[in-house]
C-alpha positions as CSV (number, residue, x, y, z in Angstrom):
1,X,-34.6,26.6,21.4
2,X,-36.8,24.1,19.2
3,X,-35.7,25.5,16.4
4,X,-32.4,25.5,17.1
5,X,-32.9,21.8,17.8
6,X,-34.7,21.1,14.3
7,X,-31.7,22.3,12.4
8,X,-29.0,20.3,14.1
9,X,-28.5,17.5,12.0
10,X,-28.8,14.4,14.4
11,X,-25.8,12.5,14.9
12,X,-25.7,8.7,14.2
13,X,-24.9,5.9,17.1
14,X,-21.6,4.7,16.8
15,X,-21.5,1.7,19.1
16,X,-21.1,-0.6,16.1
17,X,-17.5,1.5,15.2
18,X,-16.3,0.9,18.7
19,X,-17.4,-2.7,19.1
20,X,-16.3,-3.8,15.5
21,X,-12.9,-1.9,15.7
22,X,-12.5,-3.6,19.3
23,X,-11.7,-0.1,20.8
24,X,-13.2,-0.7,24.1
25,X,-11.2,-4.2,24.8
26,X,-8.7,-3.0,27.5
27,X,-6.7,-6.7,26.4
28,X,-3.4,-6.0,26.3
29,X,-1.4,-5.3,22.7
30,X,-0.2,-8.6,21.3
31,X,3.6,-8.3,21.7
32,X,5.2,-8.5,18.7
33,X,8.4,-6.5,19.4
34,X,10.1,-10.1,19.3
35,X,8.8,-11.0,16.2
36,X,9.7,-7.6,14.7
37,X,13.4,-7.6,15.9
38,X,14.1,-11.1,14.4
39,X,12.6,-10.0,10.8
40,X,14.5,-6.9,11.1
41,X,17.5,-9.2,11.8
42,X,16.3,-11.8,8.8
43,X,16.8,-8.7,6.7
44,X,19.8,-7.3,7.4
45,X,21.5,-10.2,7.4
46,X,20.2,-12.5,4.6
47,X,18.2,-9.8,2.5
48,X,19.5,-6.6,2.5
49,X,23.8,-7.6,1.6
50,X,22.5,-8.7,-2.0
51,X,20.3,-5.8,-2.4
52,X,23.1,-3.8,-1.8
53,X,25.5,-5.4,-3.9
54,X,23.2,-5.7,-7.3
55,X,21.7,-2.4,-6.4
56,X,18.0,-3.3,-6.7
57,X,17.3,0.4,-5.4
58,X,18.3,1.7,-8.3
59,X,15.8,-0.7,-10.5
60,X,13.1,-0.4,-8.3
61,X,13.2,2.6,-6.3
62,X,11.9,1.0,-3.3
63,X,14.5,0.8,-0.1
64,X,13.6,-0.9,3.2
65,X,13.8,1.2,6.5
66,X,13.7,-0.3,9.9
67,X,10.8,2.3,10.3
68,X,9.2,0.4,7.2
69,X,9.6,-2.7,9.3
70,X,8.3,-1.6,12.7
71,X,5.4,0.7,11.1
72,X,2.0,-0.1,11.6
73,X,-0.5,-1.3,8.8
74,X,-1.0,1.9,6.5
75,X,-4.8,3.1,5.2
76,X,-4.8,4.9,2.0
77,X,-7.7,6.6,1.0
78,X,-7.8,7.6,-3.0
79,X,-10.3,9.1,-4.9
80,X,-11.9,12.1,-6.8
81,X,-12.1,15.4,-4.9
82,X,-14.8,16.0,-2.5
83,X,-15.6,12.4,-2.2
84,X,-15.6,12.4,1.1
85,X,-12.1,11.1,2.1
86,X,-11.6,13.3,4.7
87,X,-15.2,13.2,6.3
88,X,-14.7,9.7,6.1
89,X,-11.5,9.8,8.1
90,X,-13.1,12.2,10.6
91,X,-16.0,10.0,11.0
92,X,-14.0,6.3,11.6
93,X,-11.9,8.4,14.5
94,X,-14.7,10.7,15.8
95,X,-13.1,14.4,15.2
96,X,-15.3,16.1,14.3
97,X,-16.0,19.5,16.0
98,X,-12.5,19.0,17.7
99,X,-9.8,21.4,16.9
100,X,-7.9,18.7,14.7
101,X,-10.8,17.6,12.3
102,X,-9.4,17.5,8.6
103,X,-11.0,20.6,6.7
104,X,-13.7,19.2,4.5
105,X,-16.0,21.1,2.0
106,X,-17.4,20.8,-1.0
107,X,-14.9,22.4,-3.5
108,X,-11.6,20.8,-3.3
109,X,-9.8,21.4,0.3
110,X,-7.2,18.9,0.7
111,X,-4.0,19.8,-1.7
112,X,-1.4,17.8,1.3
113,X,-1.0,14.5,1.6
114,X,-2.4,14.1,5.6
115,X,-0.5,11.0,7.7
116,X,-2.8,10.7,10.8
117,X,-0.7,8.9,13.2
118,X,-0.9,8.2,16.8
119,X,1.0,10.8,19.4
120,X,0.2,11.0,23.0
121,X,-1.6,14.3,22.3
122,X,-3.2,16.2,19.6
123,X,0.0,17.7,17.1
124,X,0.9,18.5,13.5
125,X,4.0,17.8,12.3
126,X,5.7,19.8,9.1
127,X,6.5,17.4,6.2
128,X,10.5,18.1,6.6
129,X,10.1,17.3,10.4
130,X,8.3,14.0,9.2
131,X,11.1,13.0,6.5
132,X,13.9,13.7,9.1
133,X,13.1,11.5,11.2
134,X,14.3,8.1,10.8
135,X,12.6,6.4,13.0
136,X,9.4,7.0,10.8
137,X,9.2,5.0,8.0
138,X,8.5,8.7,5.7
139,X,12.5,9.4,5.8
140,X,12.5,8.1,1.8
141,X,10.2,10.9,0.9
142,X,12.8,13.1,0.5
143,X,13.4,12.1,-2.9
144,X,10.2,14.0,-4.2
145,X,11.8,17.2,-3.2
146,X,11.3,20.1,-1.2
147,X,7.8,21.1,-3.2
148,X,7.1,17.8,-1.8
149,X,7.4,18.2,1.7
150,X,5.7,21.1,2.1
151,X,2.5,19.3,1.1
152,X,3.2,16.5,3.1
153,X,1.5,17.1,6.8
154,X,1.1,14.9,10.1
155,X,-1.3,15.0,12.7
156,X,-0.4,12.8,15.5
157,X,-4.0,12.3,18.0
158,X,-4.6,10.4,21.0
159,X,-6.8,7.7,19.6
160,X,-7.0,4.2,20.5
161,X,-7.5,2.7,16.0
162,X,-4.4,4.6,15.8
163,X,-2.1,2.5,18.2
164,X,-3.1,0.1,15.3
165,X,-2.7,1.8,12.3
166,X,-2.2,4.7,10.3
167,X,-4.4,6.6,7.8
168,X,-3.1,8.5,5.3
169,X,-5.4,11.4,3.1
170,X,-4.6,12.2,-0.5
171,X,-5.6,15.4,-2.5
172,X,-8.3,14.7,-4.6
173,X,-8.1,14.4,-8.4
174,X,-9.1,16.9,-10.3
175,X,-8.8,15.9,-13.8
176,X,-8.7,19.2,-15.9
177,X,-5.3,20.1,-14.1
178,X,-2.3,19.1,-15.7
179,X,0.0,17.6,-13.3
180,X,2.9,19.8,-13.4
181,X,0.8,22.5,-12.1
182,X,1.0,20.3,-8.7
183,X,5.1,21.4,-8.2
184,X,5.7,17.8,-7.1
185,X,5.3,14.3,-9.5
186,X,2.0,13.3,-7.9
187,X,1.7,9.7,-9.3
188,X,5.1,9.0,-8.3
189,X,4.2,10.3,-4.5
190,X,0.7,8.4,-5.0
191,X,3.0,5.6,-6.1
192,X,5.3,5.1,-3.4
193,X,1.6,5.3,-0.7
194,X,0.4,2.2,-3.0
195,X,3.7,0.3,-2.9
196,X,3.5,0.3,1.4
197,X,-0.5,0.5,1.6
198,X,-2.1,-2.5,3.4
199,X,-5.7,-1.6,2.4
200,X,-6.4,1.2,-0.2
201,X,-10.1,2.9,-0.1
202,X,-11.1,4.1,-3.7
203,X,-13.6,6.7,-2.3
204,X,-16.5,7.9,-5.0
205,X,-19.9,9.7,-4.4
206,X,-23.1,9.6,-6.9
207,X,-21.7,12.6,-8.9
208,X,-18.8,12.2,-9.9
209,X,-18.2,9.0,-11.6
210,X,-16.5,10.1,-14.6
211,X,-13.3,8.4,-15.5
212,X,-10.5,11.0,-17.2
213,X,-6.9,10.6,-17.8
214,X,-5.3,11.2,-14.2
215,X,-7.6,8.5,-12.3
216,X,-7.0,6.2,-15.4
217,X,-3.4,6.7,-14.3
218,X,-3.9,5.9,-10.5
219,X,-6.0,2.5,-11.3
220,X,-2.7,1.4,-14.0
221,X,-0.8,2.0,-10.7
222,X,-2.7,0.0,-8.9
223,X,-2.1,-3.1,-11.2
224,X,-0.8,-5.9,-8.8
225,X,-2.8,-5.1,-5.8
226,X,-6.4,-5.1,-6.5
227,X,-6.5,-7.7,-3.9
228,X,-5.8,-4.6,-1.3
229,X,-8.4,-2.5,-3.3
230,X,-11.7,-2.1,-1.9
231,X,-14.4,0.7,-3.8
232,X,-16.6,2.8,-1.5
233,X,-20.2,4.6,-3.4
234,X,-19.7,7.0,-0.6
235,X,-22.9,9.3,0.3
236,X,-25.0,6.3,-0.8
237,X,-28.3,8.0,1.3
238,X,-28.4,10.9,-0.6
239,X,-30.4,9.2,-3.7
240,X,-33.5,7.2,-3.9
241,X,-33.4,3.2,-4.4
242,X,-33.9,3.6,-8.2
243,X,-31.0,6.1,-8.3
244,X,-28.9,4.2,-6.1
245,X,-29.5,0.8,-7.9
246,X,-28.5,3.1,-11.6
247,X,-25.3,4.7,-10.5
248,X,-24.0,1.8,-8.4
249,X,-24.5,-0.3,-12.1
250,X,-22.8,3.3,-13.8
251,X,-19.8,3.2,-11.2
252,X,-18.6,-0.5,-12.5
253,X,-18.7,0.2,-15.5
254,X,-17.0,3.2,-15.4
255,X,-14.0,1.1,-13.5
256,X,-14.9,-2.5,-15.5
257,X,-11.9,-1.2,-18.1
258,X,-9.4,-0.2,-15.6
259,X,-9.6,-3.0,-13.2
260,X,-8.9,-6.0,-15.3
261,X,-9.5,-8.9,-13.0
262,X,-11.8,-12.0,-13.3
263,X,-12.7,-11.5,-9.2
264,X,-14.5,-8.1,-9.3
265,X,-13.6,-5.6,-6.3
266,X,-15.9,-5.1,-3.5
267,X,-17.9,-2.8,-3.1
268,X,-19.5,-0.9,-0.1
269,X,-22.1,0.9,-0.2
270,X,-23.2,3.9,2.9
271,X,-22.2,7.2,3.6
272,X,-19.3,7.1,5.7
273,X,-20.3,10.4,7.8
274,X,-21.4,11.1,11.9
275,X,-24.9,13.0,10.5
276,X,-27.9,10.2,10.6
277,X,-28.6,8.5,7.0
278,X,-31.6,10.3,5.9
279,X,-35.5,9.7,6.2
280,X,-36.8,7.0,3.3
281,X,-33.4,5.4,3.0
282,X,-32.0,1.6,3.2
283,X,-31.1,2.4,6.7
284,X,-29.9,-0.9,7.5
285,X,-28.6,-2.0,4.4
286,X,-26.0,1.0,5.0
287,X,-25.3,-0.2,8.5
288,X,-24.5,-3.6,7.8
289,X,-22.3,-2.8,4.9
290,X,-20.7,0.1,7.3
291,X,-19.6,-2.9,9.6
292,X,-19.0,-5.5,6.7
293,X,-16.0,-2.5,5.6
294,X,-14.7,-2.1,9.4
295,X,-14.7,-6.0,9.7
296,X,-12.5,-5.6,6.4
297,X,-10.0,-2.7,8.5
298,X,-10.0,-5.2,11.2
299,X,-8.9,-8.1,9.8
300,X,-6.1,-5.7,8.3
301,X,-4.8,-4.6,12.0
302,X,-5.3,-8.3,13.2
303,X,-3.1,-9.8,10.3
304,X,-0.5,-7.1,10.8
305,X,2.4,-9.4,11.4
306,X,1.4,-12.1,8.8
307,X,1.2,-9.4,6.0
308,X,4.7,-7.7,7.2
309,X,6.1,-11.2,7.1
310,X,5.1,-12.0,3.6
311,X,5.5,-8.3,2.0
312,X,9.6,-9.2,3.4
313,X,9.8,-12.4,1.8
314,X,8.2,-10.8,-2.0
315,X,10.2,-7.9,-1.6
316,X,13.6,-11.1,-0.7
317,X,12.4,-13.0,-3.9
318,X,12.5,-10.2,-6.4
319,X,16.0,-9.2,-4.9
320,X,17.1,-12.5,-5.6
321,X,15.5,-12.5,-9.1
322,X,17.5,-9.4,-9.8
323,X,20.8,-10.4,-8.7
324,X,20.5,-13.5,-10.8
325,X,19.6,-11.9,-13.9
326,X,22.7,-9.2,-13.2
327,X,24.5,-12.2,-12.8
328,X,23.8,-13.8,-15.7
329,X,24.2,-10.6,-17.8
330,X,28.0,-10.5,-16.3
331,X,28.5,-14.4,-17.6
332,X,27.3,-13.8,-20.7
333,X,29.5,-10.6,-20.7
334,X,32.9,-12.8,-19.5
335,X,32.2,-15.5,-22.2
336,X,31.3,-13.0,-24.8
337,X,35.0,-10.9,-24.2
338,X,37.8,-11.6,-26.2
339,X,41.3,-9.8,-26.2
340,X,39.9,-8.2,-29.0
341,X,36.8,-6.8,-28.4
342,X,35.3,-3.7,-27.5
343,X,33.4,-4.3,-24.2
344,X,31.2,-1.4,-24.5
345,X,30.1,-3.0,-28.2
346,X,29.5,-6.6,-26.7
347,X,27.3,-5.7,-23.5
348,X,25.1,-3.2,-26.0
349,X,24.4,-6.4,-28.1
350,X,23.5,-8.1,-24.8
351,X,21.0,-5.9,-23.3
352,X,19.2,-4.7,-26.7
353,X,18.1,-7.8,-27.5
354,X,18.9,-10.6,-24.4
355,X,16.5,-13.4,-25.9
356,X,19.3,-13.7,-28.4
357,X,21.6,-14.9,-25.3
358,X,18.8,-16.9,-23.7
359,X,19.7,-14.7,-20.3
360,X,15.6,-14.5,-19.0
361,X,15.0,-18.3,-20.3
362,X,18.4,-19.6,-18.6
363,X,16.8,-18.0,-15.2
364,X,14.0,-19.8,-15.6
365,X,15.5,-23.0,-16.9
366,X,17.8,-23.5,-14.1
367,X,15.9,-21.9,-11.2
368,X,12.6,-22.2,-9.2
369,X,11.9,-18.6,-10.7
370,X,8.1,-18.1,-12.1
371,X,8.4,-16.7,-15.8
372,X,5.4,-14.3,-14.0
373,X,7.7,-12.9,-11.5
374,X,10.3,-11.8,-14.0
375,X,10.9,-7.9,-14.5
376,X,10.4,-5.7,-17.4
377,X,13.4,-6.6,-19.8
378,X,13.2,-2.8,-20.5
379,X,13.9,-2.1,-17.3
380,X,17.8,-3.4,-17.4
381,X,18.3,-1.0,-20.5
382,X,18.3,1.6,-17.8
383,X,19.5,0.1,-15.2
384,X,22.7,-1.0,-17.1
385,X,22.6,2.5,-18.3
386,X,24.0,3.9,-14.8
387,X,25.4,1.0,-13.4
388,X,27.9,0.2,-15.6
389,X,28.5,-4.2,-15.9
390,X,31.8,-4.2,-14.5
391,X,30.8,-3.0,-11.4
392,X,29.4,-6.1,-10.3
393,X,30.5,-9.0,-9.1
394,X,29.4,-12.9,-9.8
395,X,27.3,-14.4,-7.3
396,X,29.8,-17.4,-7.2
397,X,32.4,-14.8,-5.8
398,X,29.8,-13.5,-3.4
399,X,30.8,-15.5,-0.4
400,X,33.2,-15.2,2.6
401,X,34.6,-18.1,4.6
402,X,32.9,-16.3,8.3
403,X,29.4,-14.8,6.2
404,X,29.0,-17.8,3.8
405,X,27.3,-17.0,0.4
406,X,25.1,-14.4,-0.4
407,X,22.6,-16.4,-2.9
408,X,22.4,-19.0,-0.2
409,X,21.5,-17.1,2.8
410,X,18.5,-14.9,0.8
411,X,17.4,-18.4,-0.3
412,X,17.2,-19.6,3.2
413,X,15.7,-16.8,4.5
414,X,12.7,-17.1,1.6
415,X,12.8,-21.3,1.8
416,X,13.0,-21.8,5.7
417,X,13.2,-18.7,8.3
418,X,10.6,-16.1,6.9
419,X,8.2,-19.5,6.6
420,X,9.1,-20.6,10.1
421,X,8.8,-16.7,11.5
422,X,5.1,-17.0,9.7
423,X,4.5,-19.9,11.8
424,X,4.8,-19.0,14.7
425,X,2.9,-16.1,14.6
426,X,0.1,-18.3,14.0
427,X,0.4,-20.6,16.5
428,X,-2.0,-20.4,19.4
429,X,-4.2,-17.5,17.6
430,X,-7.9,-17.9,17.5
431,X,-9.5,-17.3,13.9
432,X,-12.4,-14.6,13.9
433,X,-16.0,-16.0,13.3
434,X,-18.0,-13.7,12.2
435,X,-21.6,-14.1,11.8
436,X,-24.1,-13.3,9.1
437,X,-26.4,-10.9,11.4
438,X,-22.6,-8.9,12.0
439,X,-21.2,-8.7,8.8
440,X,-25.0,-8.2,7.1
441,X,-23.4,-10.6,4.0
442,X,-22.2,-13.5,5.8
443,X,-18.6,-13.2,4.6
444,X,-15.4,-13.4,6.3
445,X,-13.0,-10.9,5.4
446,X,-9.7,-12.6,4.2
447,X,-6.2,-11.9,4.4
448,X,-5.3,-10.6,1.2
449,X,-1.4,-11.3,1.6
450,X,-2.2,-14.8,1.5
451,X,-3.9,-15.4,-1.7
């Protein structure tokens, strides 16, 4: 029997994880179903009739659901295979040695993409069941194709984190596969998890820190929202102090080429696992950056309706961007027409080279449009390519004497209700002080949305 007691690993205390994560506070849920149905009714009303009409889908290839709306705040967890993802995710809701623990090992063992949801009792769900459903917010997977689905995998468990948000686990990358040998366009699915993401974990351990082709890829993708992006040096106690202090310096500059911001991204460094960190290690550093990350998750769930508020009002400003732009295309167009001309002819001329009809400067010249927010000129060269010009109407015919104007009612929503919805969310809510001896660093994790 002492033997058998030696070679049990021990298992860690995970008070911290419960008392961080709030997951033994029997407060009640804040009630945000109110909040919820008048965004959902900002939207339909004020946002989603000029998405509709200028066919911003079609440029972007991202459409709002009302299960996009209502969803909880998503995790994603990125990385190289056998990283740890999974044992990480295993870990943060305590499953392992239950019957639903994701598979972990150390060649690659993920190839799905794993939603972990919560559902009143432990269940998978197929990846067509999933994309059926509208009332999730996966229904626009379907795009990617049948392949697709059949990777795609939910487990729904009884968990009191996942009442507050989701986690989702991504195959690993293995970078001497080619992509098609997937059956499905991985970046694009990896895209489309980014675009929705609230906080995106970037999962590496001490051995694999090479940088090839297919995670160069992921961290282009992840241009724009490095804010969201937070690096883990995952089985941290497996190396001595010298080591540690070496491949923690290797890791960033591995990733100083590919993230190209002034603010570097932070980094956490433990092993995310249930074992105990082993003998001889910096015990307690790993702790208190363990609890500086869940802090991190915390704030994310806690913010939930601040960073659904202001992801709405982006998503309403680069609507209204677009349907300006078509709409100055179409002017240029109707001034450019004469009873002679060859329409095709003129509106080629217009959208191979637009700077020679001032189309991008007059946007930015007559409206309180930021030249930064502008989309890729190339983009309309497509765009136009499938949605013919005369398809569209002006803005200035976009109004109805019940309805009012289109342009006007996005711009209200983005100048005065989404701001006014903001604010009072944050009325009456206590800000979180959090003390040096909790976080181990003494800092407060922000709300990224907000920057």
């Amino acid at each position: 029997e002492e033997v058998e007691d030696a070679s049990e690993p021990t298992k860690r205390d995970r008070s911290h994880l419960e008392n961080t994560l709030k997951l033994n506070e029997d407060k009640p849920a804040d009630d945000v179903s109110g909040v919820l149905q008048r965004l959902r009714k900002i939207y339909h009303s004020s946002i989603k009739p000029l998405e509709q009409s200028y066919r911003y889908n079609e440029l972007r290839q991202h459409e709002i659901t009302d299960g996009e709306i209502t969803s909880k705040p998503m995790v994603l967890f990125l990385g190289p295979w056998s990283v740890g993802k999974s044992s990480m995710i295993n870990y943060l809701l305590g499953l392992d040695n239950t019957p639903y623990q994701l598979y972990t090992g150390a060649e690659p063992t993920t190839s799905e993409f794993t939603v972990i949801m919560h559902g009143p009792k432990l269940k998978t769900i197929e990846g067509i069941v999933m994309a059926a459903d509208s009332a999730r917010s996966f229904s626009p997977l379907e795009k990617f194709g049948q392949n697709f689905l059949e990777k795609l995998i939910g487990i729904e468990v009884p968990h009191k984190l996942l009442e507050r948000v989701t986690f989702v686990d991504t195959p690993g990358i293995i970078e001497n596969r080619k992509q098609q040998e997937r059956g499905y366009p991985f970046n694009d699915v990896c895209q489309w998890f980014i675009d929705r993401a609230d906080l995106i974990f970037v999962v590496f351990d001490p051995t694999k820190l090479d940088v090839g082709l297919e995670l160069e890829m992921l961290f282009r993708q992840l241009k724009g929202r490095e804010s969201q992006i937070r690096i883990i040096l995952n089985k941290a106690d497996s190396l001595a102090t010298q080591e540690l202090m070496r491949v923690y310096g290797a890791l960033f500059w591995s990733l100083a080429p590919l993230i190209n911001v002034t603010e570097p991204p932070r980094v956490y460094v433990s092993s995310f696992w249930p074992h105990d960190y082993h003998p001889d290690t910096h015990r307690e550093l790993f702790l208190k950056e363990e609890i500086s990350l869940l802090e991190d998750l915390n704030q994310v769930i806690e913010n939930r309706m601040e960073n659904k508020i202001a992801f709405i009002r982006q998503h309403a400003i680069r609507v209204r961007i677009h349907a300006l732009l078509v709409d100055r295309y179409l002017q240029t167009y109707k001034d450019k027409m004469t009873f002679f001309s060859d329409g095709e002819l003129v509106f080629r001329d217009i959208v191979e080279d637009p700077d020679k009809f001032y189309i991008f400067k007059s946007i930015l010249a007559k409206t309180n449009v930021s030249k930064f927010d502008l989309p890729n000129r190339e983009a309309y060269k497509d765009f136009f390519g499938i949605n013919p010009i005369t398809s569209f109407k002006l803005l200035s015919q976009q109004c109805s004497y019940m309805g009012g104007c289109y342009l006007e009612k996005i711009e209200k929503a983005i100048t005065r209700e989404l701001p006014d919805l903001l604010g009072s969310i944050g009325l009456g809510k206590k800000p979180n002080v959090l003390s040096c001896d909790v976080t181990g660093c003494g800092e407060t994790p922000k709300n990224r949305y907000k920057k």
